[in-house]
C-alpha positions as CSV (number, residue, x, y, z in Angstrom):
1,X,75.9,127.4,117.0
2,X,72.9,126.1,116.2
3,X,71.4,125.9,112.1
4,X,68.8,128.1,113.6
5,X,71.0,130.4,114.6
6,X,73.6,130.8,112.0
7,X,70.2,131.2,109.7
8,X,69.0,134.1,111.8
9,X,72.3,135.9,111.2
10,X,72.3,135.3,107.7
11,X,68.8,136.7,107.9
12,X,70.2,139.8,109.4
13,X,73.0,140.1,107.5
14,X,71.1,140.4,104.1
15,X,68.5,142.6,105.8
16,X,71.7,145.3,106.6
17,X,73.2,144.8,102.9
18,X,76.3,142.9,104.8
19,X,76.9,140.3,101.6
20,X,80.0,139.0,100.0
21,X,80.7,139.9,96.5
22,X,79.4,136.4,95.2
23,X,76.4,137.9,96.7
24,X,76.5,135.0,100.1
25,X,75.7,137.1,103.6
26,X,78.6,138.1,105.2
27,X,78.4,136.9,109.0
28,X,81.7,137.2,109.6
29,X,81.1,141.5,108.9
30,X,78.2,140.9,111.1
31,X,79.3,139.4,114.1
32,X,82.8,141.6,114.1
33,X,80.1,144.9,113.8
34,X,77.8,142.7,116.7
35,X,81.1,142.6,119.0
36,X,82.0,146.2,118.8
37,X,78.8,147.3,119.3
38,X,78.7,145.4,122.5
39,X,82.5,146.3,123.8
40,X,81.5,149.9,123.5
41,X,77.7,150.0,125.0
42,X,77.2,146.3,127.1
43,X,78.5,147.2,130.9
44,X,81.1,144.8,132.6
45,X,79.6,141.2,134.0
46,X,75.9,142.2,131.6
47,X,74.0,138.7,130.7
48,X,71.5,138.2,129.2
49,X,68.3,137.2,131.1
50,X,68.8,132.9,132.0
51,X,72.0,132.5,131.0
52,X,74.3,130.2,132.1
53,X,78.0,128.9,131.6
54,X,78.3,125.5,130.0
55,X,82.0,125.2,130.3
């Protein structure tokens, strides 16, 4: 993942109150609440717009 990345999810995470109690944002509690989200709404085989599999 790349620094801008992990920064926009910390981002996020302190903008929904998702924070650690020393106060750090809690990705982890982000990205678990990101995956369920998407396992209940994203239909089978969705991508996003120009992805592609770098395998």
């Amino acid at each position: 993942m790349a620094d801008e990345q992990v920064e926009a999810l910390d981002e996020r995470a302190v903008a929904e109150d998702l924070l650690t109690k020393a106060g750090e944002p809690n990705r982890s509690e982000l990205l678990r609440i990101m995956i369920e989200y998407a396992k209940e709404n994203m239909p089978d085989g969705w991508r996003p717009d120009g992805w592609a599999y770098i395998g």
